[in-house]
C-alpha positions, 0 to 999 in steps of 0.5 A: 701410495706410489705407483710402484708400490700399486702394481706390487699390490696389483701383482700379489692380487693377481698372484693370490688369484692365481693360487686360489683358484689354480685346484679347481680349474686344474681338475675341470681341465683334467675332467674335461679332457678325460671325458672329451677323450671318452666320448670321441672313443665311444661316440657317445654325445651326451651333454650330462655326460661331461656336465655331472662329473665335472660339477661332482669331482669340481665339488669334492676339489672344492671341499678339499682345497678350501682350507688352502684357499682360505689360507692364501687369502687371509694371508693376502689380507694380512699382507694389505692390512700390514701394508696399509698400517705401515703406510 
């Protein structure tokens, strides 16, 4: 194996990372940001406050993205099944 062909390999890992786990680190930053924003408005510091629904609407996203986290994945497998059959 070359080293172009490594950092083609290296780049699709990368990549397929980025796709996987893109759906939950978008709603954590979403939640985040709306109850930072409504606990600076109501001066309300509670600490459960951000953690349960954080946790809770990560869960559902979880549970929804997950056919297309599987999805890409085995699609990443089969590309480095095919390029290692190939040689």
């Amino acid at each position: 194996m070359t080293g172009g062909e490594v950092l083609d390999v290296a780049r699709d890992a990368i990549w397929t990372i980025v796709l996987v786990s893109s759906p939950l680190m978008l709603v954590g930053l979403v939640v985040g940001v709306a109850i930072s924003l409504l606990q600076a408005l109501t001066q309300i510091q509670e600490m459960t406050l951000a953690f349960v629904p954080k946790i809770l609407l990560m869960f559902i996203t979880l549970l929804l993205a997950l056919p297309f986290m599987a999805d890409a994945l085995n699609g990443h497998m089969l590309r480095l099944t095919s390029r290692i059959a190939g040689g």
